[in-house]
C-alpha positions as CSV (number, residue, x, y, z in Angstrom):
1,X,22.7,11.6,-7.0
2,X,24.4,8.4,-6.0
3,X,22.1,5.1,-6.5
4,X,21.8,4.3,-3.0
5,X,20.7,7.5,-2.1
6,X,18.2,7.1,-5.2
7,X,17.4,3.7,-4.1
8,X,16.7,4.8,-0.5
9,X,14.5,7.6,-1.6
10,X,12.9,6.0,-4.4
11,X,11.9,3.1,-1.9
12,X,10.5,5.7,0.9
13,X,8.3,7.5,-1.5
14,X,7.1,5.4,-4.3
15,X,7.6,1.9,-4.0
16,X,9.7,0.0,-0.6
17,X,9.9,-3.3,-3.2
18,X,12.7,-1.9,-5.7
19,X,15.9,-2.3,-4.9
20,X,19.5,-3.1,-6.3
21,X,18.5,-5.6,-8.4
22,X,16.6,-3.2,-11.0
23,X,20.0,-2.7,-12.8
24,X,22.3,0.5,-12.4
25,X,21.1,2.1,-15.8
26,X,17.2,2.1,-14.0
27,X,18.5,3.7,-11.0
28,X,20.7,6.0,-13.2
29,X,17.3,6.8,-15.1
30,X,15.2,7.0,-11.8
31,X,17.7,9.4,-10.2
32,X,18.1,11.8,-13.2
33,X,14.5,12.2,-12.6
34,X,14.4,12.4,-8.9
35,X,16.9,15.6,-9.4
36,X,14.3,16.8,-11.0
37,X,11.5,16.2,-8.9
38,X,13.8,17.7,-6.0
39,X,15.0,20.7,-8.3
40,X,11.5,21.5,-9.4
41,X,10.2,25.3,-8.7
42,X,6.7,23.5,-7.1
43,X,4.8,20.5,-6.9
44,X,3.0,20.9,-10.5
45,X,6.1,21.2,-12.3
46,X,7.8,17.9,-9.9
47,X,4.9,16.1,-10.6
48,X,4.9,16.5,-14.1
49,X,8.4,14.8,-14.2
50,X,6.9,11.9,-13.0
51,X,3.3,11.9,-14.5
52,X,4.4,8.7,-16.7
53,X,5.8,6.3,-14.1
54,X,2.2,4.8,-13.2
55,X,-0.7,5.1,-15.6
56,X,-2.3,3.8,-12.8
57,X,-1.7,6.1,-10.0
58,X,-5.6,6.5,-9.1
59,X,-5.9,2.7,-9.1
60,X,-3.4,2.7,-6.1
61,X,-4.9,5.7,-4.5
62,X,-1.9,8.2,-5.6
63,X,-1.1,10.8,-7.9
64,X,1.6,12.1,-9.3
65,X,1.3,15.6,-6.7
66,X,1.6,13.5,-3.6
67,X,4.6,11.1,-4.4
68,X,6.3,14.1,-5.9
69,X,5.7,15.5,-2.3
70,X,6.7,12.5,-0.6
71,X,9.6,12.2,-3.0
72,X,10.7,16.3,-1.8
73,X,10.3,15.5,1.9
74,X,12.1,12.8,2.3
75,X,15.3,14.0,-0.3
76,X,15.2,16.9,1.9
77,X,16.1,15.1,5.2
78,X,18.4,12.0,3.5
79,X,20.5,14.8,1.6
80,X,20.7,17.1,4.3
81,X,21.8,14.7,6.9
């Protein structure tokens, strides 16, 4: 996946504050695993992929299952358009 398409997923779903300036070996990181959030058979198994990003998902009121969903929604429409 290219980085801006990573970027502008990544910023949709998780977190709208990261951006360019995170380095292109991050963004190469963050998009190997968003193809696999978007490849994943279901939600458990993309969720899994990103279980590690935030220890503290419940401290922000999220989990791993919704930004994986959030993350497959919004790839779906940005890659399809």
């Amino acid at each position: 996946m290219q980085q801006d398409l990573a970027i502008e997923i990544y910023q949709h779903a998780v977190d709208p504050t990261m951006g360019e300036e995170q380095g292109a070996q991050w963004w190469a990181d963050v998009s190997t695993e968003l193809d696999a959030v978007i490849a994943a058979q279901d939600i458990a198994t993309a969720a899994r992929v990103i279980a590690w990003w935030h220890d503290d998902w419940r401290m922000v009121g999220q989990n791993p299952k919704r930004v994986a969903g959030r993350i497959r929604r919004h790839a779906a429409r940005v890659l399809t358009a």
